[in-house]
C-alpha positions in Angstrom: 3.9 -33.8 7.0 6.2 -36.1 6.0 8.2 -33.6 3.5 8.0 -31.1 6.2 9.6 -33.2 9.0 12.6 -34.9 5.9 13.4 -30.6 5.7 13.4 -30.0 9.4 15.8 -33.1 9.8 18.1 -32.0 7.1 18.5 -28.4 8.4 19.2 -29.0 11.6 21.8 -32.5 10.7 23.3 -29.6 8.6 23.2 -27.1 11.7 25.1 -29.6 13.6 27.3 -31.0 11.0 28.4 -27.2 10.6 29.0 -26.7 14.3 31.0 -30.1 14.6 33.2 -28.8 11.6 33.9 -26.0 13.5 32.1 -23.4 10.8 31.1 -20.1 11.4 27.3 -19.6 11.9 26.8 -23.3 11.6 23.0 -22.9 12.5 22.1 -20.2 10.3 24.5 -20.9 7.3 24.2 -24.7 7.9 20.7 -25.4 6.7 20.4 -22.6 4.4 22.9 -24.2 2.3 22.2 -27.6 2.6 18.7 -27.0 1.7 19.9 -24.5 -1.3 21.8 -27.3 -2.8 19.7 -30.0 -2.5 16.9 -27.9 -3.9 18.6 -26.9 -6.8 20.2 -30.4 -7.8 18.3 -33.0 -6.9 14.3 -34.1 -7.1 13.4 -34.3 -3.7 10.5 -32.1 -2.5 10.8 -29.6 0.3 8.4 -27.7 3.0 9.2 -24.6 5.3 6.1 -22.9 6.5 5.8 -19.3 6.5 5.0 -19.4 10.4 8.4 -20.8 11.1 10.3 -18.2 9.5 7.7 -15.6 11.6 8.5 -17.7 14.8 12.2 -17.5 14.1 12.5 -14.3 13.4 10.2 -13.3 16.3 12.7 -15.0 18.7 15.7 -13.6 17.0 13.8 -9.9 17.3 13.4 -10.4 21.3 17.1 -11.7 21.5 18.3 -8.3 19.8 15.7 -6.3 21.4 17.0 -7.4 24.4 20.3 -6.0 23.8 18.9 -2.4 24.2 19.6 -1.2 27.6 19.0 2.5 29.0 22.6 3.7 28.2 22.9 1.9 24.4 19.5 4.0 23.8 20.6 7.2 24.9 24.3 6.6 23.2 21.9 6.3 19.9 21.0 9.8 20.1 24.8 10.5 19.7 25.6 8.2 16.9 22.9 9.8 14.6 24.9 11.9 12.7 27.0 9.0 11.9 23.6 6.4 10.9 23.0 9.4 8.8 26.5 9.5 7.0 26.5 5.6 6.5 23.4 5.1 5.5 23.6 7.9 2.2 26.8 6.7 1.8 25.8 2.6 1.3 22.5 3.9 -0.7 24.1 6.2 -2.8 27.1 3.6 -3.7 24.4 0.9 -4.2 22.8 3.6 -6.8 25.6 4.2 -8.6 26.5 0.6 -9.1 23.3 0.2 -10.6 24.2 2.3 -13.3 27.1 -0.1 -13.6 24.5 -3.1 -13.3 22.6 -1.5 -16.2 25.8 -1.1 -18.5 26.6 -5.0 -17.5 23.5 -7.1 -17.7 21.6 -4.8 -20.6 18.0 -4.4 -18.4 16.4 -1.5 -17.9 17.4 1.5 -15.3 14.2 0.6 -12.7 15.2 -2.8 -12.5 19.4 -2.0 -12.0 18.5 0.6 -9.2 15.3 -1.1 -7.2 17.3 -4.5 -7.9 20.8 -2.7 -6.4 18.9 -0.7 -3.5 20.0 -2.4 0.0 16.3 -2.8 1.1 13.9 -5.3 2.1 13.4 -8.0 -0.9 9.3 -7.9 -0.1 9.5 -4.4 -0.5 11.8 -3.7 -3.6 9.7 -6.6 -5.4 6.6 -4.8 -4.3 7.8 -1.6 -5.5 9.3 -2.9 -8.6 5.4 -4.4 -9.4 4.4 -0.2 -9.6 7.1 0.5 -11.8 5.9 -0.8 -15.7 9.5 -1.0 -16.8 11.0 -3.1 -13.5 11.6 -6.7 -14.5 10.2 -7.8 -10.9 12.1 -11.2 -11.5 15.3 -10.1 -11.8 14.8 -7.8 -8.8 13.8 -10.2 -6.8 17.1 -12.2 -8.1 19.1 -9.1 -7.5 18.1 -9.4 -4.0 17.9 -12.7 -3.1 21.4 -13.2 -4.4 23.0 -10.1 -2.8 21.6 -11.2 0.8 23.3 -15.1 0.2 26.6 -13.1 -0.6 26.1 -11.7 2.4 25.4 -14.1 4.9 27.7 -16.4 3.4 31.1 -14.0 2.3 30.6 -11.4 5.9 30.7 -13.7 8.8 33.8 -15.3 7.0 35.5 -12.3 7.1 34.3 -11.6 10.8 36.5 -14.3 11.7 39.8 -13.0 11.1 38.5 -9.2 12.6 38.9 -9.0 16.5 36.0 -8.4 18.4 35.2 -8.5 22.2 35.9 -10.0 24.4 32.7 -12.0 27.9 34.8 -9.2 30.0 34.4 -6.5 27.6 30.7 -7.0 26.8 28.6 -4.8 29.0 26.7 -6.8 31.8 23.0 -6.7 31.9 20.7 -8.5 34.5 17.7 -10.6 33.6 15.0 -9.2 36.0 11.2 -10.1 35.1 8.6 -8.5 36.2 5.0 -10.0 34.6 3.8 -6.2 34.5 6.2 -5.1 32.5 6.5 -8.4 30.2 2.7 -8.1 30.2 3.1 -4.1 29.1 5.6 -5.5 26.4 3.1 -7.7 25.0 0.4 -5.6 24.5 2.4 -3.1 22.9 4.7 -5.1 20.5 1.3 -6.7 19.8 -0.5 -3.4 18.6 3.0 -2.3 16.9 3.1 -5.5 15.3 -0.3 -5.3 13.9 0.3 -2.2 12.9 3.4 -3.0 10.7 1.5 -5.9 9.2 -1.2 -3.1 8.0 1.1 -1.2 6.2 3.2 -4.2 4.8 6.5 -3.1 6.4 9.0 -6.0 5.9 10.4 -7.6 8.4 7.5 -6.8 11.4 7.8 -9.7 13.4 12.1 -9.0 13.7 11.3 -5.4 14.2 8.5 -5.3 17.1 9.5 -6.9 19.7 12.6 -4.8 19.0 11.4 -1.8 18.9 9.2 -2.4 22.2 11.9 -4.3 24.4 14.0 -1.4 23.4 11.4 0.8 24.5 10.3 -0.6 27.9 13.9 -1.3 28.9 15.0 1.9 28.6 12.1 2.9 30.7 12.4 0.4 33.3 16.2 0.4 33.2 15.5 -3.9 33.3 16.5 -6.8 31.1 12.8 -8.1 30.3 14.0 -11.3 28.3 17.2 -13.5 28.9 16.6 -16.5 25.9 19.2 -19.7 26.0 21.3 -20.5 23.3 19.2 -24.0 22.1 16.4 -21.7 21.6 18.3 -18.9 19.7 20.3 -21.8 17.8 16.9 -23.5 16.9 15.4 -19.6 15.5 18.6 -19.2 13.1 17.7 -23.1 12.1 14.1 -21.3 11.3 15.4 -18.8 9.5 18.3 -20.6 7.4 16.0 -23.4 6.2 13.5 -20.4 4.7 16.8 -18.6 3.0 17.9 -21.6 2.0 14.5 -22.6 -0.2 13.8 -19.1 -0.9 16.2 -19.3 -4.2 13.8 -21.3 -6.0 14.9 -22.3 -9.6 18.0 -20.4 -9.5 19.9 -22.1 -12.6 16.5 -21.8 -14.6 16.2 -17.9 -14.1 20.2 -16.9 -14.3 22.6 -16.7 -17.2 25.9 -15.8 -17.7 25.6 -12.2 -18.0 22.9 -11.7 -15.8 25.1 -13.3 -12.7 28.5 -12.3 -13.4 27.0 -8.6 -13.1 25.0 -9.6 -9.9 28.3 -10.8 -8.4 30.3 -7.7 -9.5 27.5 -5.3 -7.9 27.5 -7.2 -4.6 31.4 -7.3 -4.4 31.9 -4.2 -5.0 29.2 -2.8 -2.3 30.8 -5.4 0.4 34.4 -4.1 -0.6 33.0 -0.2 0.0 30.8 -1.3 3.0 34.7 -1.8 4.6 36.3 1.1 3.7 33.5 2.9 5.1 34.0 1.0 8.0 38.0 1.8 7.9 37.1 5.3 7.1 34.8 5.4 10.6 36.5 3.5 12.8 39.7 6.2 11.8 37.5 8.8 12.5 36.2 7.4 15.7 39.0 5.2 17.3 36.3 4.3 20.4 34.5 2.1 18.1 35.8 -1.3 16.3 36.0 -1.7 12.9 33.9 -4.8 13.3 30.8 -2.8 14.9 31.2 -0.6 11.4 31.7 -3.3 8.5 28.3 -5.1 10.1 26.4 -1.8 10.3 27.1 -0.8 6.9 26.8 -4.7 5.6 24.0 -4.6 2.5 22.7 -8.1 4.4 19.6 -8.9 6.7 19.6 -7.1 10.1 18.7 -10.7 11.7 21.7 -12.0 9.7 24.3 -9.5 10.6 23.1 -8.7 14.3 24.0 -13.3 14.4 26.8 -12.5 13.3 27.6 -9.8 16.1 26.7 -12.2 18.6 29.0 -15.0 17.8 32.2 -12.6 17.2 31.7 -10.0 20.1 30.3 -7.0 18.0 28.1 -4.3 19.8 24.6 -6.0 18.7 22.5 -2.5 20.4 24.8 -0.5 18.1 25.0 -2.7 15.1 20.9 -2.8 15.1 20.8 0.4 15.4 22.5 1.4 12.4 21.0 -1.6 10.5 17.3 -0.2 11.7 17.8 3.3 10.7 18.7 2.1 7.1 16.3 0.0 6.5 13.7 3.1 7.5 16.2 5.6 5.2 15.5 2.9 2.4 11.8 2.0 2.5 11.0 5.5 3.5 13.0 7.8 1.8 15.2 6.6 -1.1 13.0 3.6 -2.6 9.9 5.9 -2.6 12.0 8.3 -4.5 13.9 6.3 -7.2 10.4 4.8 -8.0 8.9 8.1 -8.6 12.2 9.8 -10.4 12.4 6.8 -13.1 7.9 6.6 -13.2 9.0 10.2 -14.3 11.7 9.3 -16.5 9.8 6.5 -18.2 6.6 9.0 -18.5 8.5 11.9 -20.6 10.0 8.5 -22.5 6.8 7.2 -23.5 6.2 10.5 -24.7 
């Protein structure tokens, strides 16, 4: 108890040392790094829960779920084509600097693409366990280390991109009704508990989500209104867990091994934004920033933060982020992992 409660005091001290400073995402990016640092160069012992993270990321799913009113779910519909488009184009990309991983760090071609593809980092590991030639640590470096790039190197850049402004952010009213709440809860319970029997990562982000999506564009109402504190204290939840998640970093990496890591992610974030430039040309309506944090290789619950605290279209931005991650785990993950079972089969051979 004692450990756990020394953590929780450090992560949110750093949450509001971060936020006094003036830092951007002070409660997300404030105890993750405090708690990465501390972890990696010093003794002291630390404790995060697993059912914080869930209780985090289930507050941060309602916030974004509530975000979905009737008119951003029907202006989905419209902006498929374009999900479609980004997505193969950030997958593909991410493929073909595998390739360039491979060449650079000497591993084997399962690890460089599973390690590379912009999925969950639950599921690529997983996957990578199926595949005999995937070195599952180094995926699960890969991964780790391309979603602290994220966080950390994206909101930065958010700053200096303009966003919009209280007047220009649609209205919604908060209007509860206990039916409806109640019809919420029994349904992002069963999809819930249905994500969590097929392993799909991410389930307690992606329920209430999905269902407050759902029942909002049904009841044309805004089922959920959460204050700040208690979206402040989720990203605290969910920092702290990224933060000790990089366990034994300098132990695992060498030279090689993160110098290629860093030029894989770079290069992915620097052609995440000229997809973004190349859409935003394209369709003038939108702002670059709704496109840069769509196509961003990074957590949805990281990304859809960052939309909140610089004026980007969260409804959209999910969107985008959503039908990736389905693209990924569904389509193109499946696929590489039975092209290179294939290609390691006729090898063995």
């Amino acid at each position: 108890m004692y450990i756990l409660l020394r953590t929780a005091l450090i992560a949110v001290s750093a949450g509001f040392l971060f936020e006094r400073l003036g830092m951007f995402l002070p409660w997300l990016l404030g105890p993750l790094l405090a708690l990465l640092l501390l972890n990696q160069f010093t003794s002291l012992e630390f404790r995060w829960p697993n059912t914080l993270r869930i209780i985090g990321l289930l507050v941060l799913g309602m916030q974004m779920g509530s975000s979905f009113t009737r008119d951003s779910v029907l202006l989905m519909w419209v902006d498929l084509p374009y999900m479609a488009f980004m997505s193969v184009a950030v997958v593909t990309m991410a493929l073909l600097l595998g390739f360039l991983f491979r060449k650079m760090a000497n591993e084997s071609l399962a690890t460089s693409l599973l390690g590379s593809m912009p999925g969950g980092l639950s599921q690529m590991v997983l996957i990578s366990e199926e595949v005999k030639t995937a070195n599952m640590t180094v995926v699960s470096m890969m991964q780790t280390i391309r979603i602290f790039l994220v966080v950390t190197t994206i909101p930065f850049f958010t700053t200096f991109l303009s966003g919009r402004s209280a007047s220009e952010i649609e209205e919604t009213f908060f209007s509860f009704s206990p039916l409806h709440f109640g019809v919420a809860f029994v349904l992002g319970a069963a999809i819930y508990a249905g994500m969590k029997r097929v392993h799909f990562p991410a389930a307690e982000m992606l329920a209430p989500i999905l269902v407050l999506a759902i029942v909002q564009t049904f009841t044309g109402e805004q089922l959920v209104n959460l204050p700040p504190l208690l979206i402040n204290g989720a990203q605290v939840l969910v920092g702290a867990h990224l933060g000790l998640q990089m366990q034994d970093l300098r132990e695992k990496l060498n030279v090689r091994l993160a110098s290629a890591i860093l030029v894989n992610n770079f290069l992915l974030i620097g052609f995440t934004a000229i997809l973004a430039y190349i859409l935003v040309n394209w369709l003038p309506a939108y702002l670059f920033l709704d496109f840069f944090l769509s196509a961003a290789p990074g957590g949805m619950a990281e990304m859809t933060i960052t939309a909140l605290e610089t004026g980007g279209d969260v409804a959209l931005i999910t969107s985008f982020q959503l039908f990736r991650l389905f693209f990924v785990l569904l389509i193109a993950a499946p696929a590489v992992a039975y092209i290179v079972k294939k290609l390691d089969a006729k090898t063995a051979n």
